[in-house]
C-alpha positions as CSV (number, residue, x, y, z in Angstrom):
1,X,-50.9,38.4,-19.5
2,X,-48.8,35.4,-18.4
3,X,-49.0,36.8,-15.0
4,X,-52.9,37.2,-14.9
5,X,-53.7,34.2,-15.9
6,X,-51.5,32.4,-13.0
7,X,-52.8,35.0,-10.5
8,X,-56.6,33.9,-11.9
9,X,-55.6,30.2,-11.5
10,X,-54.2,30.4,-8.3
11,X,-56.8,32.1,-7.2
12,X,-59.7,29.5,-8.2
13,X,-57.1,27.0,-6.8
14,X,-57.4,28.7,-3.5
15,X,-61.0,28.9,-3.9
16,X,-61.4,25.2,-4.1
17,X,-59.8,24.5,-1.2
18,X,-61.5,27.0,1.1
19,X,-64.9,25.7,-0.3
20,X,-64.0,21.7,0.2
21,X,-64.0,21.0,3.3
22,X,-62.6,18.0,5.2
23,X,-64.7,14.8,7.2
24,X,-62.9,13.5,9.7
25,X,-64.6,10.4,10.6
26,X,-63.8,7.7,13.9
27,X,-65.1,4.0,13.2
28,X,-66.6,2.7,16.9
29,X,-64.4,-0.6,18.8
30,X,-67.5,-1.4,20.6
31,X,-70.0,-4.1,20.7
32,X,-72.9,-4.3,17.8
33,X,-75.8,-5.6,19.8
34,X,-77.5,-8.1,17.8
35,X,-80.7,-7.2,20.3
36,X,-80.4,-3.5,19.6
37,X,-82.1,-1.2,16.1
38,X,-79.4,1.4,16.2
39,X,-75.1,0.6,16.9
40,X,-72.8,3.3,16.2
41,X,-70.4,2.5,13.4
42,X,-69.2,5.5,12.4
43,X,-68.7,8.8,13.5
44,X,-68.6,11.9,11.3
45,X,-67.4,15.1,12.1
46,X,-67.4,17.9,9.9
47,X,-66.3,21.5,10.3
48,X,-68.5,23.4,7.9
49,X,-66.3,26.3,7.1
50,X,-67.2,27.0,3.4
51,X,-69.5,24.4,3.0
52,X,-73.6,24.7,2.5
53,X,-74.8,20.8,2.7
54,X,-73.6,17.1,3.1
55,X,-74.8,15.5,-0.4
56,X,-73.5,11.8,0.2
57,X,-71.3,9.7,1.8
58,X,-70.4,6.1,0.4
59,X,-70.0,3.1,2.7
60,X,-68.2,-0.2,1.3
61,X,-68.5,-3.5,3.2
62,X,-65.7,-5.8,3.9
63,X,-66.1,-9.2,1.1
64,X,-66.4,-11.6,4.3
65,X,-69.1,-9.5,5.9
66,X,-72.3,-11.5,5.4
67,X,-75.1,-8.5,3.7
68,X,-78.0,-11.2,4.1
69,X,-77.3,-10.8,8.5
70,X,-77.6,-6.9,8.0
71,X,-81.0,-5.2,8.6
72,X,-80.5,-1.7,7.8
73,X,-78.0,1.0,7.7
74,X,-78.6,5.0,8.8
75,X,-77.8,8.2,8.9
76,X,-78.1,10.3,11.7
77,X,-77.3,14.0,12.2
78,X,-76.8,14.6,15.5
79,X,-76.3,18.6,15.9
80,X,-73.6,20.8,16.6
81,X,-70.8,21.7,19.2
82,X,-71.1,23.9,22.2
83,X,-68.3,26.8,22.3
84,X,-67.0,25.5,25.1
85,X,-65.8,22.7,23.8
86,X,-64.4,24.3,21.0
87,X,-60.4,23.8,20.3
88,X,-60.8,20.0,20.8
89,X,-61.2,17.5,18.7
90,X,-64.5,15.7,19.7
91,X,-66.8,13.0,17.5
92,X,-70.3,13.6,19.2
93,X,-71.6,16.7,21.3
94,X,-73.6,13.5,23.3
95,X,-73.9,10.0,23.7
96,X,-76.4,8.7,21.0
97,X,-77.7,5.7,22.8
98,X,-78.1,5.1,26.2
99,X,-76.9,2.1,27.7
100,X,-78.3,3.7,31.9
101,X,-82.0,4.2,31.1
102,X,-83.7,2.7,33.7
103,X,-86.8,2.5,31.8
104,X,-85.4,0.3,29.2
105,X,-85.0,2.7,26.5
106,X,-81.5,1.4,25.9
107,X,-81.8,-0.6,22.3
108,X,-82.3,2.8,19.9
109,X,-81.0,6.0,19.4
110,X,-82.8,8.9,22.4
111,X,-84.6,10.3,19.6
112,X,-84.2,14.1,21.0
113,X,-80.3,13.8,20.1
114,X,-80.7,12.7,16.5
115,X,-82.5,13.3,13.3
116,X,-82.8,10.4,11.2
117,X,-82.1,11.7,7.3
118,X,-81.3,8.0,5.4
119,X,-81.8,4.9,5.8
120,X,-80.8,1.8,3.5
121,X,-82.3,-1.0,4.4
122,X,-81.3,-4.8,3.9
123,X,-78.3,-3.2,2.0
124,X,-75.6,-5.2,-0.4
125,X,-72.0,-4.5,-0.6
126,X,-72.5,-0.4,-1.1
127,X,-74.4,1.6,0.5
128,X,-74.9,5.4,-0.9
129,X,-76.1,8.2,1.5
130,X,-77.7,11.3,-0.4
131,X,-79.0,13.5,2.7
132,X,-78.3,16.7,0.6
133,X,-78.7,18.0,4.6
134,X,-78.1,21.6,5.0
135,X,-75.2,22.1,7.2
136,X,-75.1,24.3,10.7
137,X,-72.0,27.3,10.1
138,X,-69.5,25.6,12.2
139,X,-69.0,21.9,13.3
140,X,-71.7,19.2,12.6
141,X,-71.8,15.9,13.9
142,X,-73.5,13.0,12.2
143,X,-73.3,9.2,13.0
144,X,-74.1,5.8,11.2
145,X,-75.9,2.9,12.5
146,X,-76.0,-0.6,12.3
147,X,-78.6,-2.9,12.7
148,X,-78.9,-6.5,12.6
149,X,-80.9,-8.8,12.0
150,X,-82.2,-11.4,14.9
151,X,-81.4,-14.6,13.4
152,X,-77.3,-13.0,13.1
153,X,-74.5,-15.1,14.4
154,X,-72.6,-14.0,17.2
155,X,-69.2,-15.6,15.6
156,X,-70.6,-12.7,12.3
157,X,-68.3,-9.5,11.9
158,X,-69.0,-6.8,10.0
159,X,-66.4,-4.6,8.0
160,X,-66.7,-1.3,6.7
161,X,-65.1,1.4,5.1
162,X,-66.4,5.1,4.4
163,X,-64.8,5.5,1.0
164,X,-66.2,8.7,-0.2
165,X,-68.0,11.8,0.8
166,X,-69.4,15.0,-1.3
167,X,-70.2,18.6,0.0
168,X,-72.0,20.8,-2.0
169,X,-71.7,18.3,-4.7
170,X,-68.1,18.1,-4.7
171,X,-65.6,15.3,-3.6
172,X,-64.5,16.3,0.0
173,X,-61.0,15.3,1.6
174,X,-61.9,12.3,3.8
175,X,-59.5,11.6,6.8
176,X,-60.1,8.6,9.0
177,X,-58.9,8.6,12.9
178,X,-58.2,4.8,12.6
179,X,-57.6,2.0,10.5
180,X,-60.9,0.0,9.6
181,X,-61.5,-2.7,12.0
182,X,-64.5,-5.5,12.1
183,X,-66.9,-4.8,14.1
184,X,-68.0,-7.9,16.2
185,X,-71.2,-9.1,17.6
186,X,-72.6,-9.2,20.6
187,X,-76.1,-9.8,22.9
188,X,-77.3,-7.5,25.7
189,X,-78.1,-10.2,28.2
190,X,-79.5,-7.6,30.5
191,X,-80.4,-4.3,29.8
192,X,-81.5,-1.4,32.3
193,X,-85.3,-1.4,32.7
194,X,-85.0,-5.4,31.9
195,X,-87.9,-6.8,34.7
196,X,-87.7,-3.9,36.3
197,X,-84.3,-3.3,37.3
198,X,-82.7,0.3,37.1
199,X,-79.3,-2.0,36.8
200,X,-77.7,-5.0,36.6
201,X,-73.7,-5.5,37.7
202,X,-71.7,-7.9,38.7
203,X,-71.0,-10.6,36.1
204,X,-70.2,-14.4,36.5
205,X,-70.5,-16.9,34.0
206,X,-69.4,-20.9,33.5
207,X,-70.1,-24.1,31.2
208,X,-72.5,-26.8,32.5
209,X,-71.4,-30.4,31.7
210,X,-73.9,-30.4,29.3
211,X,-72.7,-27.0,27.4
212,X,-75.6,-24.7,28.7
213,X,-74.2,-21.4,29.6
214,X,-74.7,-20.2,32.9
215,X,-74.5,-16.0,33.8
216,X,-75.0,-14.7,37.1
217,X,-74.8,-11.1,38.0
218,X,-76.5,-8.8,40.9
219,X,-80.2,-7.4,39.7
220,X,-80.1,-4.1,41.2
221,X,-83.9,-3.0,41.5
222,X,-83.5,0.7,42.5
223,X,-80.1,2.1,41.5
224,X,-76.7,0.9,40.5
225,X,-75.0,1.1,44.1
226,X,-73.8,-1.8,46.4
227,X,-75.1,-3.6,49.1
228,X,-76.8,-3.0,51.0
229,X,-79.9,-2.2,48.6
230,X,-83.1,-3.8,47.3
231,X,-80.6,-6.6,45.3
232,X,-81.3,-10.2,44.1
233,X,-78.8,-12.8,42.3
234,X,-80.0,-12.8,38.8
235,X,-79.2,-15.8,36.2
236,X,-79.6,-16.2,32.6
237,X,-78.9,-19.1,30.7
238,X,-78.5,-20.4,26.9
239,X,-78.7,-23.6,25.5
240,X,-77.5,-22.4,22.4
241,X,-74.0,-20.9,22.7
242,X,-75.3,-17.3,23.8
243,X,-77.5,-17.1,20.3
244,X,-80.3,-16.8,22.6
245,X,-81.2,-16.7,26.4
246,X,-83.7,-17.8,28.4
247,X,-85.8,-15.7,30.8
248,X,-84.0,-14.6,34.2
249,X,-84.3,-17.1,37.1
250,X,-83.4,-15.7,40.7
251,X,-81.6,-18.2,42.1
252,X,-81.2,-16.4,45.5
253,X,-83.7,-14.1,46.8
254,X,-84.4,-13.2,50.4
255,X,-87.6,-10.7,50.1
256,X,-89.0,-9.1,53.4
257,X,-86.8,-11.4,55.5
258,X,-87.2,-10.7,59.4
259,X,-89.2,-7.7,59.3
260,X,-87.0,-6.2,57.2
261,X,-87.8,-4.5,54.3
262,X,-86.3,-6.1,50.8
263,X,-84.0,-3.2,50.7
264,X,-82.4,-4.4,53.9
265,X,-81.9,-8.1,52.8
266,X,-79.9,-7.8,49.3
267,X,-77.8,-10.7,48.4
268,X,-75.2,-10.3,45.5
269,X,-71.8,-10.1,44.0
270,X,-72.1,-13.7,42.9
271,X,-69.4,-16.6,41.9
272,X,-70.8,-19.4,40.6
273,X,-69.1,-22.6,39.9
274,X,-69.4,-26.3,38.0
275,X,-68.6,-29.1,39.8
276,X,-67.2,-31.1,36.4
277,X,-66.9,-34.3,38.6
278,X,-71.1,-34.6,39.2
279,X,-72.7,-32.0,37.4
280,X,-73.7,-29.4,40.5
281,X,-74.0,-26.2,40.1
282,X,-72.6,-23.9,42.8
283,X,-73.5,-19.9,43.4
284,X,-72.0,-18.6,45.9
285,X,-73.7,-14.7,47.2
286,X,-73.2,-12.1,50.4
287,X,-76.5,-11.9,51.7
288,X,-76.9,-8.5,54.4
289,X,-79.6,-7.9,56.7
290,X,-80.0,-4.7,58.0
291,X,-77.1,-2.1,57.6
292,X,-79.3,0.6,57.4
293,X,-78.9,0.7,53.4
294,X,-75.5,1.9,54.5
295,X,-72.4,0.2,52.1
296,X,-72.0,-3.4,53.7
297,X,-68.4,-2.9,52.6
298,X,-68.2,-0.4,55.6
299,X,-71.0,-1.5,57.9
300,X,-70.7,-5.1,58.4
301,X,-69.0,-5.8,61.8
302,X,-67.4,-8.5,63.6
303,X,-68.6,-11.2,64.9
304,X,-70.8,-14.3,62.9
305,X,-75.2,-13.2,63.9
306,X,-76.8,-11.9,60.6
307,X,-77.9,-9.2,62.6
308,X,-73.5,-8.2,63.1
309,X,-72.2,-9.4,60.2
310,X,-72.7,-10.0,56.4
311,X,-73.6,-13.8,55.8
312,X,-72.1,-16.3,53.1
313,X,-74.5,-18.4,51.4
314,X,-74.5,-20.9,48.4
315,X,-77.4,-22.1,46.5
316,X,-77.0,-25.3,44.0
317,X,-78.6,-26.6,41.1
318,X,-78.4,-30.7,40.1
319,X,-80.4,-30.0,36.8
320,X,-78.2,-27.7,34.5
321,X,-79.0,-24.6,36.5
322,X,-83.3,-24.8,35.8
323,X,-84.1,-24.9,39.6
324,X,-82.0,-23.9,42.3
325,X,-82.3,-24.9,46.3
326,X,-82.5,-23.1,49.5
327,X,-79.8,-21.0,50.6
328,X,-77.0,-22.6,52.4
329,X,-75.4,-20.7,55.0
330,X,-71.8,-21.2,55.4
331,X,-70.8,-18.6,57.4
332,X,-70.5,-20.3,60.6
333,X,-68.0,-22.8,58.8
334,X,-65.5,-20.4,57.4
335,X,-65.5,-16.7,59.1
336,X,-63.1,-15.9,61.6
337,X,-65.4,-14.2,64.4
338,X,-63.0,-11.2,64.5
339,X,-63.5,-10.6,60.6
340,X,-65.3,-7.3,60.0
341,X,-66.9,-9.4,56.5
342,X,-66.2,-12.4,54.4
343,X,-67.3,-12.6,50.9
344,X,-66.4,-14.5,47.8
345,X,-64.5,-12.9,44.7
346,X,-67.4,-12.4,42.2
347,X,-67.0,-14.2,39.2
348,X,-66.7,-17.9,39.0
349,X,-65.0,-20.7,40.9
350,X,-63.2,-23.9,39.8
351,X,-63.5,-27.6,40.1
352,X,-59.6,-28.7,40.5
353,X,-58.2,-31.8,38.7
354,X,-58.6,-34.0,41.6
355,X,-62.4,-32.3,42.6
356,X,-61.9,-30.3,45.0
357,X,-64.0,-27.1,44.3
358,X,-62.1,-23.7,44.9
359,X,-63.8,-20.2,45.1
360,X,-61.9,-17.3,45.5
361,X,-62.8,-15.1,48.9
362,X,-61.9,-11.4,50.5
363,X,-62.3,-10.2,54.1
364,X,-61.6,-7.3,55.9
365,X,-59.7,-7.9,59.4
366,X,-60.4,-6.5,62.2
367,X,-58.0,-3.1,62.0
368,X,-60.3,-2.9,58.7
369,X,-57.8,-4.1,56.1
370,X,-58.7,-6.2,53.4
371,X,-57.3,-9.6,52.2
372,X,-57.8,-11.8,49.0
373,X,-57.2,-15.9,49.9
374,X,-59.3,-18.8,48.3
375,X,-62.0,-21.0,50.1
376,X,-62.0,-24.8,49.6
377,X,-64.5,-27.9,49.7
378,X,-62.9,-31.8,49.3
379,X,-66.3,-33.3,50.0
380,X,-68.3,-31.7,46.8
381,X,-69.3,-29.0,48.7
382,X,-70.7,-30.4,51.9
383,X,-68.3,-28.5,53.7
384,X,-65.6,-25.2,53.5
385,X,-62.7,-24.1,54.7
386,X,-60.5,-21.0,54.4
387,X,-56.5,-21.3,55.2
388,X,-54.7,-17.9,54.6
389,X,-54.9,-15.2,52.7
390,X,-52.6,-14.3,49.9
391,X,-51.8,-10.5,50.1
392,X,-52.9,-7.8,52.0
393,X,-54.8,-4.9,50.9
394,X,-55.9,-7.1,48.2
395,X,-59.8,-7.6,47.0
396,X,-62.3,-9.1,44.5
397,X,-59.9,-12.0,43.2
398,X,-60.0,-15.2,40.3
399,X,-58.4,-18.0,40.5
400,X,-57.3,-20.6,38.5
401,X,-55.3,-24.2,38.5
402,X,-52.4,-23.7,35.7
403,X,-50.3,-27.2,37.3
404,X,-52.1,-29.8,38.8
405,X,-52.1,-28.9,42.6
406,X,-50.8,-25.4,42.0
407,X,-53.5,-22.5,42.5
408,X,-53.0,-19.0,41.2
409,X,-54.8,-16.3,42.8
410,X,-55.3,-13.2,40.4
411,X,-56.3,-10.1,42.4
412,X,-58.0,-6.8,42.4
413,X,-54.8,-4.5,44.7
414,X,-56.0,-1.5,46.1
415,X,-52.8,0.1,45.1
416,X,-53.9,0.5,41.8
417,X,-51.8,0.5,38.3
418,X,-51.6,-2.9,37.8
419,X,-53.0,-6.7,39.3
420,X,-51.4,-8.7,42.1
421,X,-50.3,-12.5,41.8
422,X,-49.8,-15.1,43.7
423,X,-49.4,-19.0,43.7
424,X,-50.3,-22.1,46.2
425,X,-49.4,-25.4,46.2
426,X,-51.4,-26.5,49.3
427,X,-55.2,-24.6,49.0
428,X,-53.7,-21.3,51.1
429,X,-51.7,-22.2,54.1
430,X,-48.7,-20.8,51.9
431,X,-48.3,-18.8,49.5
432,X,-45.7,-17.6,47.0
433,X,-45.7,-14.3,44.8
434,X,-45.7,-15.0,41.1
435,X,-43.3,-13.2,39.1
436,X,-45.8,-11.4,37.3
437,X,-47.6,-10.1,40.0
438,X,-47.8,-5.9,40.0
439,X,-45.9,-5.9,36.8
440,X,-47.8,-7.6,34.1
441,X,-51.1,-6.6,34.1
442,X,-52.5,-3.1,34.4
443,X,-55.4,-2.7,35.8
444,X,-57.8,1.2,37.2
445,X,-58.7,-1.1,40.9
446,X,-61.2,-3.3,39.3
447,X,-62.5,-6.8,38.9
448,X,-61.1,-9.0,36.4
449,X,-61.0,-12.9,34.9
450,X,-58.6,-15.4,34.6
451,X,-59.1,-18.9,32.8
452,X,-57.1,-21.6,32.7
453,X,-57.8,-23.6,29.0
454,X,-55.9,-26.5,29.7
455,X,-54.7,-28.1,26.0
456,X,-56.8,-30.9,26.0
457,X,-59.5,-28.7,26.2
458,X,-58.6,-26.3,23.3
459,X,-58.3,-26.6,19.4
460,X,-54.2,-25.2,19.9
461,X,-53.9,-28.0,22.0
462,X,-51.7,-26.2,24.2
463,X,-52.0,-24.7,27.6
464,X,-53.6,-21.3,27.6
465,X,-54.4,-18.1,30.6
466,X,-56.7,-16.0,29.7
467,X,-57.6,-13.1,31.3
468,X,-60.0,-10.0,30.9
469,X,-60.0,-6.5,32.3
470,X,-60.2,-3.1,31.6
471,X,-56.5,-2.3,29.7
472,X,-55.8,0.8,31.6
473,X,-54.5,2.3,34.7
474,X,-56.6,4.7,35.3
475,X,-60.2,4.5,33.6
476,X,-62.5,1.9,33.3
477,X,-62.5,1.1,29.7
478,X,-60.8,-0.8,26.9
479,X,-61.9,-4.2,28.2
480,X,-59.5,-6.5,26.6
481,X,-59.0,-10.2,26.4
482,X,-55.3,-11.0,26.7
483,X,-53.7,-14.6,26.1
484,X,-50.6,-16.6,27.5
485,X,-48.6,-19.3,26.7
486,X,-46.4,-19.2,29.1
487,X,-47.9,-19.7,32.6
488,X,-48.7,-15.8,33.0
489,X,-45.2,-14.2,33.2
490,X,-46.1,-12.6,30.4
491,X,-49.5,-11.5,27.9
492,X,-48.0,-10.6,24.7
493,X,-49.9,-7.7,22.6
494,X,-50.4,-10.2,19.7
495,X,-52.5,-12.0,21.7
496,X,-55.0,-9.3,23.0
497,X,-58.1,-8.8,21.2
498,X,-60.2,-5.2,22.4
499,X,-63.4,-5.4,22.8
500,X,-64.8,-2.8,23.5
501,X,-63.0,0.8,24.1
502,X,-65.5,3.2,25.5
503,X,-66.6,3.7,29.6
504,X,-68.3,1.2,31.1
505,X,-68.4,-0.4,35.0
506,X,-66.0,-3.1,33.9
507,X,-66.3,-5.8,35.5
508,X,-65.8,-9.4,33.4
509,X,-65.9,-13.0,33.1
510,X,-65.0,-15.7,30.8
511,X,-65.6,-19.2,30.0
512,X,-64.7,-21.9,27.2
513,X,-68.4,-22.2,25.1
514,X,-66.7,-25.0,23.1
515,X,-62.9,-26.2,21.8
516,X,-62.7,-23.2,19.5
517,X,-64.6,-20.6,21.4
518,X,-64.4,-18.1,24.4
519,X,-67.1,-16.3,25.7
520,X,-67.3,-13.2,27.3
521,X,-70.2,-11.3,29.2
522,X,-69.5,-8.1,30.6
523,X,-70.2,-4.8,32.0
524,X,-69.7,-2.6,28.8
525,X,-70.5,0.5,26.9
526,X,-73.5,-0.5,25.3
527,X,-75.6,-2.9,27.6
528,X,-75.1,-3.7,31.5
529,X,-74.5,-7.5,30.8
530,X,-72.8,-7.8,27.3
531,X,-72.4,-11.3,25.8
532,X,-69.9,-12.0,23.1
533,X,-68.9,-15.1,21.6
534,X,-64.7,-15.2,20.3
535,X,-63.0,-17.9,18.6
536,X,-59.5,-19.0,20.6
537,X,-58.0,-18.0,17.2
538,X,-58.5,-14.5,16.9
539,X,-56.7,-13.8,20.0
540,X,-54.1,-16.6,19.3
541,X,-53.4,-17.1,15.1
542,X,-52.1,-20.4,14.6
């Protein structure tokens, strides 16, 4: 009897388990658009083995996550897996939201990938899912989103834990791929579709005297490619800290120039700069006309004409960036005739301690190899010149002051793996390789940002590098903002804060909003121009 009644025991133990299966869920590290009605913020992935229906799913907020900024909260079912795919361990059979579509439908979930089954709505500290949603035989993806409400602070995060989840009205094993992790804000600056524009790359942003912020980036009206195509400089700008932005202005914008069609006369991969001595506001832009909407990268030729060679032009602003004036064409000033192009480093350019204004520059030589280098102006931007470069086969670069006099150069190496450094004491006629350079920073070939906070301009009061990039060698994602306290020789993990960790084109740039704050805008995951406002001391804990 003894024995029967274990054998019957075991066997409804055995029973249970087969018929309780297990959610594995994966909480998102990726922007929540303030600006968007759907963010992924959890991914659920169940393999439906034994089980009928998903009854409910608990989520519990974090006690310093504000409820009264939170909109709503859903859940999505978003399908099955395809047999091909089977073996791995996957969260979604597709991307839920589209951050490409060119006609702007970028801000909600593509309806044809999901069915929405809950929704809570301006929720408290719980929120209880009851979908009682029949389940596919096999794997079964759902999602939940996030939305915010407008009025949300950028500075706001948002913690969450999925606590619990029943199937077939039972309490299923819940495993988590990570730890929980607050979710932090952001504002999709520019989205595709946005006036138009299948895409916008490119990023550069700085401070005004006055605190306005100030983004430039390329507004690419057909497609995403580079020059030459139909391609304006874009700018946005904020009065507000990045709560809220303004409508685009196109600082620089040549049209139908010279018979040419506007395809044939884009201007982009802007710097821009702040001259913090009198207030003017620099962009610097490549400008081609002609190429045969071939890459200017390739096409551009020696010599100086517009008609050979890809021109360098600046644009300034002396009202806190609401107007801007005619092009200025520099070219004549600072290319070397047997240069195949000159351009500036995209991103932003400094105003040194004693005023002289510094933007970063590459060229290709005439056996078609490139160089990084700097270019310089000690009469407020009147006039330019260019010294030497600071490593060859060496690209889109940053640069910032970290002693007074001494320039470090931060580049893009064609090598790959990892950045290349470099210092100058005397604006480029020599320079000196840092010991960081190739060692320190990994990097897939791509743009980056460095920022100098010197300590009187920080609430640490100490002297501060920053820099952004995508953390990896070989993909472009996991754009990370990393800290040093040291001059750059080295970036310590405790002071690097990720951002956001899926694919995106990558490209970044940062600026000081304030003392206490950083911000961010950048090519990511969930918007072409992401905005995101960080306090100094998340990345650095006093």
């Amino acid at each position: 009897m003894k024995r029967i009644i274990l054998s019957f025991l075991l066997a409804c133990f055995i029973f249970t388990i087969q018929a309780t299966d297990t959610i594995y869920i994966k909480q998102t590290k990726i922007p929540v658009l303030i600006d968007r009605l759907d963010n992924v913020l959890f991914y659920v992935r169940i393999d439906a083995r034994n089980s009928k229906t998903l009854d409910e799913i608990k989520l519990r907020f974090a006690e310093d996550t504000h409820p009264d900024e939170i909109a709503s909260v859903k859940l999505y079912y978003g399908g099955t897996e395809a047999p091909e795919r089977l073996g791995n361990i996957h969260y979604a059979p597709v991307q839920y939201i589209s951050s490409h579509n060119a006609q702007g439908k970028t801000r909600e979930a593509i309806p044809s990938y999901s069915i929405k089954v809950n929704e809570q709505q301006s929720p408290s500290g719980e929120v209880v899912f009851k979908p009682e949603y029949k389940l596919f035989p096999g794997i079964n993806y759902f999602w939940v989103s996030l939305q915010m409400k407008p009025n949300t602070s950028l500075l706001s995060t948002v913690g969450v834990d999925l606590v619990s989840a029943k199937l077939d009205g039972k309490n299923a094993p819940v495993t988590s791929q990570d730890k929980p992790a607050a979710h932090r804000m952001g504002i999709g600056v520019r989205h595709a579709g946005d006036d138009g524009a299948a895409a916008y790359r490119i990023p550069g942003l700085a401070t005004s005297n006055k605190g306005s912020l100030l983004a430039v980036y390329d507004v690419r009206y057909n497609n995403s490619v580079d020059l030459q195509e139909y391609i304006d400089v874009g700018l946005s700008r904020s009065t507000d800290k990045g709560q809220s932005w303004e409508e685009m202005r196109l600082p620089l914008s040549f049209g139908e120039y010279g018979g040419l069609p506007k395809a044939q006369n884009g201007v982009g991969d802007p710097a821009i700069l702040v001259d913090t001595k009198s207030g003017t506001i620099w962009i610097i832009a490549l400008w081609t006309h002609g190429m045969g909407n071939r890459r200017a990268w390739h096409n551009s030729q020696a010599g100086m004409d517009i008609n050979e060679t890809g021109q360098l032009v600046l644009t300034k602003s002396t009202d806190d960036g609401k107007t801007w004036s005619d092009p200025i064409n520099i070219t004549q000033q600072v290319k070397d005739p047997s240069w195949r192009l000159l351009l500036q480093g995209p991103g932003r350019g400094i105003t040194m301690q004693d005023g002289t204004l510094v933007f970063p520059i590459q060229f290709i030589d005439s056996t078609s190899v490139p160089f990084a280098g700097i270019m310089y102006s000690k009469d407020s931007g009147e006039t330019w010149k260019i010294h030497n470069p600071a490593r060859s086969n060496t690209t889109e670069a940053q640069v910032a002051e970290t002693a007074p006099g001494v320039l470090m150069l931060n580049m893009r190496d064609n090598r790959g793996g990892s950045r290349a450094v470099s210092t100058t004491g005397d604006l480029g006629l020599t320079w000196t390789e840092h010991p960081s350079s190739r060692k320190v920073l990994q990097e897939p070939v791509c743009m980056a940002s460095l920022l100098q906070v010197d300590a009187k301009d920080n609430v640490l009061n100490r002297d501060i590098l920053l820099f952004s990039n995508p953390n990896s060698t070989k993909e472009r994602n996991k754009i990370t903002i990393k800290a040093s306290l040291d001059g750059g020789i080295s970036f310590p993990e405790e002071y690097q804060l990720l951002l956001d960790e899926d694919h995106g084109w990558g490209y970044s740039c940062l600026t000081m909003i304030d003392k206490e704050t950083i911000g961010i805008i950048y090519e990511s995951s969930v918007a072409h121009m992401t905005f995101q406002a960080i306090k100094l001391t998340d990345i650095i804990r006093k």
